[in-house]
C-alpha positions as CSV (number, residue, x, y, z in Angstrom):
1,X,-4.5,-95.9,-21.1
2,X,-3.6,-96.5,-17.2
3,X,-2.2,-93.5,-15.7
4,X,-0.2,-94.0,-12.4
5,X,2.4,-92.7,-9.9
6,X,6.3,-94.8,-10.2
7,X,9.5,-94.4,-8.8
8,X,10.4,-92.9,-5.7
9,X,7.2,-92.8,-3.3
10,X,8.2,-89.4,-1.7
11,X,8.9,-88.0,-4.8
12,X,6.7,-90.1,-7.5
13,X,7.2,-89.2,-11.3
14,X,3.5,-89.6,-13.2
15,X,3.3,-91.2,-16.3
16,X,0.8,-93.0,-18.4
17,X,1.0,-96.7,-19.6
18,X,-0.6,-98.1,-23.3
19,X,-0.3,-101.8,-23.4
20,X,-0.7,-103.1,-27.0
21,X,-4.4,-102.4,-29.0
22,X,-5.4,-104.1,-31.8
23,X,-2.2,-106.0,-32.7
24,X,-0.5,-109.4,-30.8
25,X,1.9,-108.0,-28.1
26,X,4.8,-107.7,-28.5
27,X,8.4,-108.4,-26.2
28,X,9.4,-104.9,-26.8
29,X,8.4,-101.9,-24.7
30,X,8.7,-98.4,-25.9
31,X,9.5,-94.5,-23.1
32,X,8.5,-91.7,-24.7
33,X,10.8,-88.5,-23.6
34,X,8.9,-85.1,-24.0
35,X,10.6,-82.4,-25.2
36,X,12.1,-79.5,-22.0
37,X,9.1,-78.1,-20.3
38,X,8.9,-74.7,-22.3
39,X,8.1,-76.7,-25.4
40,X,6.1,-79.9,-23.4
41,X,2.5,-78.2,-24.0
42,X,2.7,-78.0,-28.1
43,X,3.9,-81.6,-27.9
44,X,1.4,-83.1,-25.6
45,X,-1.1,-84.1,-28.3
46,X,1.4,-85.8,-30.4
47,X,2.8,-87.6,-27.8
48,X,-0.5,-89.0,-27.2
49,X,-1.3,-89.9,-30.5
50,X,2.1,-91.9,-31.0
51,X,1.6,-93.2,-28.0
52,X,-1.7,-94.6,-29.5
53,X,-0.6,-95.4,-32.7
54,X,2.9,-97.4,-31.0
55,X,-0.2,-99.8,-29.0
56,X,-2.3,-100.6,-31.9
57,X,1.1,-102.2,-33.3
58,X,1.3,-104.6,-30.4
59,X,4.7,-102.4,-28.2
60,X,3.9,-101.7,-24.8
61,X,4.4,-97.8,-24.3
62,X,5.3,-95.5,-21.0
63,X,4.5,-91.7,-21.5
64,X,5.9,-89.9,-18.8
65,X,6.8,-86.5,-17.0
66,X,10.1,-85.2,-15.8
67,X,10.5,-84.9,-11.9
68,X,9.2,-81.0,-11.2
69,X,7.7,-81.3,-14.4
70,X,3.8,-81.4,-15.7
71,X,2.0,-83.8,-12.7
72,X,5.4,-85.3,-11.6
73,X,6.5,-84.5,-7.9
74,X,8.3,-81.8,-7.9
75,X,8.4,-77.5,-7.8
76,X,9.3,-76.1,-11.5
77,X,12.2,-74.8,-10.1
78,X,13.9,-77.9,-9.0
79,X,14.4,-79.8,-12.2
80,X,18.2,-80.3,-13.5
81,X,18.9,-82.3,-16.3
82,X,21.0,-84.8,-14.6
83,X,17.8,-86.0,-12.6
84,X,15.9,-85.9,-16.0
85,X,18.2,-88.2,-17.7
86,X,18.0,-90.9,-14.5
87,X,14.4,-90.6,-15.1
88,X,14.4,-91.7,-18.4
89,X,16.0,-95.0,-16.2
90,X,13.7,-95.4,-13.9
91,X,10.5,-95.0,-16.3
92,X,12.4,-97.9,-18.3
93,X,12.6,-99.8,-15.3
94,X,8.6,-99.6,-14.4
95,X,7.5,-100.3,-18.2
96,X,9.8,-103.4,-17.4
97,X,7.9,-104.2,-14.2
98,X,4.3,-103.4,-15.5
99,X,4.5,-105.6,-18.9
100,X,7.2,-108.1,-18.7
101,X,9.2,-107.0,-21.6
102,X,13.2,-106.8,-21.4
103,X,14.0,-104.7,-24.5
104,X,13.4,-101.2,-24.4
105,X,13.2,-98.4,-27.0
106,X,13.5,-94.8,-26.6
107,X,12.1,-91.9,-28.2
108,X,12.8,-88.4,-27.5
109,X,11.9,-85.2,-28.9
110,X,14.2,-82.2,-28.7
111,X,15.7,-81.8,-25.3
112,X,14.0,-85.3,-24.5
113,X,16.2,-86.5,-27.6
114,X,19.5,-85.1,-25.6
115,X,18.2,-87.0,-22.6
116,X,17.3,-90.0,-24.2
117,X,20.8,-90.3,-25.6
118,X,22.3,-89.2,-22.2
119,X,20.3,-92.3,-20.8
120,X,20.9,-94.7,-23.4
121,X,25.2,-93.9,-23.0
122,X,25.0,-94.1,-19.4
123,X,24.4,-97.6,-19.2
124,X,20.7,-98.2,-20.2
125,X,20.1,-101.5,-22.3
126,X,18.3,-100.0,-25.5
127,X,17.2,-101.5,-28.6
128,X,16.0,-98.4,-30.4
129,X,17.0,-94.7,-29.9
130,X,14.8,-92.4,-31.7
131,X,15.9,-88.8,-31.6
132,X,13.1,-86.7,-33.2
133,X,14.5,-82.9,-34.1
134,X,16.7,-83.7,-31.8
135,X,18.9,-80.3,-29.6
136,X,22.0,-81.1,-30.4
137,X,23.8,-78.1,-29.4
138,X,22.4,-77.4,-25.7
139,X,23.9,-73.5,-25.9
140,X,21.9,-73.0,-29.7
141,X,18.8,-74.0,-28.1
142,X,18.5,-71.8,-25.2
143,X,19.3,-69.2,-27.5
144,X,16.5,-70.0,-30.1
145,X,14.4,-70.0,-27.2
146,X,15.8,-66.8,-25.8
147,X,15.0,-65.2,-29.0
148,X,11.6,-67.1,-29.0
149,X,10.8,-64.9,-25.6
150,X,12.0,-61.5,-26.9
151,X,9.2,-61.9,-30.0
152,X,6.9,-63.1,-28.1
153,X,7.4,-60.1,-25.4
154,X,7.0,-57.9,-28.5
155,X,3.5,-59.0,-29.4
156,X,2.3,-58.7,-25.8
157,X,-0.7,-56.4,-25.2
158,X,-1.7,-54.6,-22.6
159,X,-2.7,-55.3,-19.8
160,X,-0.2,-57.7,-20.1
161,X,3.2,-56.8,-18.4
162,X,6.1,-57.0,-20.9
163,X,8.7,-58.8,-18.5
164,X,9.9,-61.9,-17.3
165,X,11.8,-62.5,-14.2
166,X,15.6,-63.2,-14.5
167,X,15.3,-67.1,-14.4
168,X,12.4,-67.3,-16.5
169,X,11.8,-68.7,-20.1
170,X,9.1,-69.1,-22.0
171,X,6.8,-69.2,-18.6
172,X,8.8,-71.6,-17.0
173,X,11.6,-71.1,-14.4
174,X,15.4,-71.7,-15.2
175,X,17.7,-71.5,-12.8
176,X,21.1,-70.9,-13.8
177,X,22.2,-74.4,-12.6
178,X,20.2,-75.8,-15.1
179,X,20.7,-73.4,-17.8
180,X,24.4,-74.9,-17.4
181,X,23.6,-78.2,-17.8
182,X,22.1,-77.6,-21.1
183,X,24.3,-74.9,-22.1
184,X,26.7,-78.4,-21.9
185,X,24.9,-80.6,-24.1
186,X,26.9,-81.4,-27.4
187,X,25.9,-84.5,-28.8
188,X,28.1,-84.2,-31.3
189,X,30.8,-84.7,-28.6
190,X,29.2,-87.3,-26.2
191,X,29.4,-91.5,-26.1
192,X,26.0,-92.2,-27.8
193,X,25.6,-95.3,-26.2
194,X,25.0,-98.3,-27.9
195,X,21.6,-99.2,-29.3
196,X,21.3,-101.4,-31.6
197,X,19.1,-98.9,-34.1
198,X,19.7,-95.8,-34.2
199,X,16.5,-93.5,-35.9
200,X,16.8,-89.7,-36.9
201,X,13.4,-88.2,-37.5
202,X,14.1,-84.3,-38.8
203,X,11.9,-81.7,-40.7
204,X,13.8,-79.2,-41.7
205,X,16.8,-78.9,-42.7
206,X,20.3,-78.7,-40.0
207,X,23.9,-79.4,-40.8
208,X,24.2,-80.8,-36.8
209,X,21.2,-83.2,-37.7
210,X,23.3,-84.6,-40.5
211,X,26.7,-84.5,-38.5
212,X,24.8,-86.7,-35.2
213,X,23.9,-89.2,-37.9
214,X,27.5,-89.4,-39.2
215,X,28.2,-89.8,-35.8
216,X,25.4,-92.6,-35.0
217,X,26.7,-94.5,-37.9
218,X,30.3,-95.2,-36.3
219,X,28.4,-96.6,-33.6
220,X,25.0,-98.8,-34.0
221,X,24.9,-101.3,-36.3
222,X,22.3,-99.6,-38.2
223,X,21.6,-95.8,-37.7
224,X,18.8,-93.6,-40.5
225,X,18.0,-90.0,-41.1
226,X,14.5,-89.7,-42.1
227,X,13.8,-86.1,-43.3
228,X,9.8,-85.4,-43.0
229,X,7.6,-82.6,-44.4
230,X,6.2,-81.9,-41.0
231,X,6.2,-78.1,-39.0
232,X,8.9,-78.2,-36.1
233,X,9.6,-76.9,-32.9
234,X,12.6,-75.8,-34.0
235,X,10.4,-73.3,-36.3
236,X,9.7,-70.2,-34.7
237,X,6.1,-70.9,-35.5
238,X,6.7,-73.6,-32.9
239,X,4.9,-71.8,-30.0
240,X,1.3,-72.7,-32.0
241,X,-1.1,-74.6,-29.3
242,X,-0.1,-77.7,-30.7
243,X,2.4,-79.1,-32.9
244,X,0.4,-81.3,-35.5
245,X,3.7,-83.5,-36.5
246,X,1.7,-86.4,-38.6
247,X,4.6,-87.5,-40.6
248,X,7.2,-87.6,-38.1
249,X,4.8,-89.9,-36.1
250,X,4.3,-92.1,-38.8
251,X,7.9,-92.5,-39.5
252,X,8.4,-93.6,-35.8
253,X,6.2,-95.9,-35.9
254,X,6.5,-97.9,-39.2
255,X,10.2,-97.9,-37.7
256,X,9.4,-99.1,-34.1
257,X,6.3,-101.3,-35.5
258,X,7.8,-102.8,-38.7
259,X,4.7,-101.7,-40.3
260,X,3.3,-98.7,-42.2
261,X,0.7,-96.3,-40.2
């Protein structure tokens, strides 16, 4: 693992790089997209174990954080989604620089699913989207999170005070700007871009899930839903520590790897 500072010098994002382990390199490099910062902490360890697992199978691998985001540059409170989703962009463009390799894959989680789409229709070359649980209505997510907040402001205990600010969720600033941008998001509605595999990785069950891959099916030559016994962060159980997600890493993977895990 090297980690580093990219992109804009006054403003650097932070990410860390895994060139193949274990397994002949390959031409292909993989950017990992975290899920939104209220849910980044429970998917930090997976993240770094796919990470891990994607190297040993010969891809190179970028991990990375969101401007105003975990160690990126940045206050909380200045993140929008727009600047998220040219992130994804210029992360592609340093795994580029760092390894040599031309084709790019894309995994995001959640709201890092919506971004990685986003990306991937605005004019980023990509061989593989992965969209793992992926939000795709932006409104029905901040209002699972929303009622997310409320329980958890229930089981507070003194002397813990039982209130949030009026841009706050889940202990991390939202400013209505950006609560509009992903109020937006409908991928059901949006160009999808044009990889040329297109990966669903769901647990659970969700009629959208099954209506995006409808959707990615008109438009890559070859899209998949993979349904996996796995918990979720959709789950309300999702604010655990960490989110131990073993089978929708494997899945990813095999996929991205062409072999099993």
């Amino acid at each position: 693992m090297i980690p580093q500072l990219f992109g804009d010098a006054g403003a650097p994002l932070f990410g860390v790089y895994h060139p193949p382990a274990g397994a002949p390199a390959r031409p292909v490099g993989v950017v990992l997209c975290h899920p939104g910062p209220q849910e980044y902490r429970q998917a930090h360890w997976i993240f770094r174990r796919l990470a891990g697992m994607l190297a040993a199978g010969g891809l190179h691998v970028l991990r990375f954080d969101y401007f105003a985001t975990g160690d990126s540059a940045g206050d909380s409170h200045e993140g929008t989604l727009a600047r998220w989703v040219a992130d994804v962009g210029t992360a592609a463009r340093e795994l580029r620089d760092l390894s040599g390799v031309r084709r790019i894959a894309l995994v995001g989680m959640r709201l890092g699913a919506a971004i990685a789409m986003r990306a991937s229709a605005g004019g980023l070359a990509v061989r593989d989207l992965v969209l793992w649980d992926p939000v795709v209505s932006g409104a029905a997510y901040l209002a699972q999170l929303e009622s997310v907040q409320r329980a958890a402001l229930r089981e507070r205990r003194w002397p813990q005070a039982a209130e949030v600010g009026p841009d706050e969720l889940l202990g991390y600033p939202l400013r209505p700007a950006l609560a509009a941008e992903i109020a937006a998001v409908d991928l059901l509605c949006e160009p999808a871009g044009a990889a040329e595999r297109a990966l669903l990785v769901c647990a659970g069950e969700d009629p959208r899930w099954e209506a995006l891959h409808a959707r990615l099916r008109g438009g890559a030559p070859t899209a998949a839903l993979v349904r996996v016994e796995d918990p979720s962060l959709a789950e309300p159980a999702w604010h655990a520590d960490t989110l131990l997600a073993h089978a929708g890493s494997r899945a990813i993977a095999t996929h991205l790897t062409g072999r099993s895990t």
